[in-house]
N, C-alpha and C positions, 0 to 999 in steps of 0.2 A: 904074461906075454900075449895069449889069446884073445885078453882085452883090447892089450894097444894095437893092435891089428884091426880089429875089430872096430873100433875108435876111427884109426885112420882109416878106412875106407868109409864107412859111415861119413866124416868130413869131407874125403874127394866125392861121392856121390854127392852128396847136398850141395856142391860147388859147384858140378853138373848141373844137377839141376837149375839154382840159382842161376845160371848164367842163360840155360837155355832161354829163360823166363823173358829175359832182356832183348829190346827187339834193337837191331841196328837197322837204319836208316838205308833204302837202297838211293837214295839221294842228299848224300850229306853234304854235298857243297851249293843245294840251296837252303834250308833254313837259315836265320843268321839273324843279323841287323845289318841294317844299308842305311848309308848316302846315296842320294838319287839324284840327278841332273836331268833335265829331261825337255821336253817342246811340248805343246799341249794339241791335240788332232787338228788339222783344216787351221793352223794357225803358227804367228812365228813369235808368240808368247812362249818365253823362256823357264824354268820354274827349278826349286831345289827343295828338298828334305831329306824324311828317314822312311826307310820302309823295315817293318818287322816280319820276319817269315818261319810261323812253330808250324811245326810238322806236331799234330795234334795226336796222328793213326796213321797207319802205311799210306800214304800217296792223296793224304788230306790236308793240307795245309791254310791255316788262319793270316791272312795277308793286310797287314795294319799299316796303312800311309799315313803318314802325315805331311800334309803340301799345304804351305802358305799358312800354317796355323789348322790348319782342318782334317779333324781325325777322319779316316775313313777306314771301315774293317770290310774286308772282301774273303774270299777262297781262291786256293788256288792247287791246283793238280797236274800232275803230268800226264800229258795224253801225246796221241801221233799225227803228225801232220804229213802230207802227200802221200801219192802212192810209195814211195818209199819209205814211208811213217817213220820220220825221223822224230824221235823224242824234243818235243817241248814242254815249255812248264807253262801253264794258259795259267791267266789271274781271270776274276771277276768281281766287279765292285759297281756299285750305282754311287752316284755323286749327281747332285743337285735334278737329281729326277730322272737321270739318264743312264742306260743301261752300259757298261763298260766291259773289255773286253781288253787282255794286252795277251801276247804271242813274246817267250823268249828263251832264247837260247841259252845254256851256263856253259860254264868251264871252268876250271882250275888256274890262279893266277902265280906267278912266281912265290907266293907265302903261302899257298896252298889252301887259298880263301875263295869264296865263290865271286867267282864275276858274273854278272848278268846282265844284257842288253837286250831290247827287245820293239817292238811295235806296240801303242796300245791305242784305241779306236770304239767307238761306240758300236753297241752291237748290230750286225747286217752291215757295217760300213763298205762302202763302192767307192768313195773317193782316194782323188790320186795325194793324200799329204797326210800319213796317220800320225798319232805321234808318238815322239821318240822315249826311251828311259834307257839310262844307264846304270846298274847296281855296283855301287864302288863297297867291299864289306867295312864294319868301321873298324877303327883303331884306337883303343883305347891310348891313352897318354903313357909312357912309360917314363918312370921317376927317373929322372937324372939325362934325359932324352935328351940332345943338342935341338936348338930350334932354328 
């Protein structure tokens, strides 16, 4: 009887443990995959893809676009913006030699999926027309789904 005592606590401790070990995300409704819709900066070129977003390490994230055919891997982190440091998620990426820069918002959308919209602009940008993106998360197909 000492044993099985002895047994099960030994299990719920290790279970403990094990769990502790596991980091949960303090931002789980941005990693993901996306559809992205979006305008391109200083211009009324339209554009669509995917964007992929792994949280690598607490508040480190690898940010994979693909627009038009064209891989692009960036980072991306939350940081604060104004004096009232409202939390944003800033991306950053170079693309065709230019240094990139997007500012955006999330939230949670009725399926409990990340939405995210945002500004994005080459870096130091002054002008008045940045451009737009929108993160729709995807949806996989479900068998038997009405279309």
């Amino acid at each position: 009887m000492k044993s099985q005592i002895y047994s099960l606590a030994f299990i719920a401790i290790s279970a403990v443990c094990s769990a502790a070990n596991e980091r949960e995300s303090d931002y789980p409704l941005i990693a993901g995959q996306y559809e992205v819709i979006g305008r391109k900066c200083e211009s009324g070129l339209l554009f669509a893809g995917t964007l992929t977003i792994v949280e690598t390490n607490p508040n480190v994230f690898v940010v994979t676009r693909i627009i038009d055919g064209k891989k692009i891997i960036g980072s991306g982190k939350v940081e604060f913006a104004t004096l009232d440091k409202i939390p944003v998620f800033r991306i950053r990426f170079v693309e065709n030699g230019n240094e990139f820069e997007g500012t955006f918002l999330w939230r949670g959308d009725l399926d409990n999926d990340g939405r995210i919209s945002g500004y994005v602009y080459t870096k130091g940008y002054e002008g008045k027309k940045p451009g737009l993106e929108a993160l729709f998360s995807k949806k996989e197909a479900q068998s038997g789904a009405r279309e």
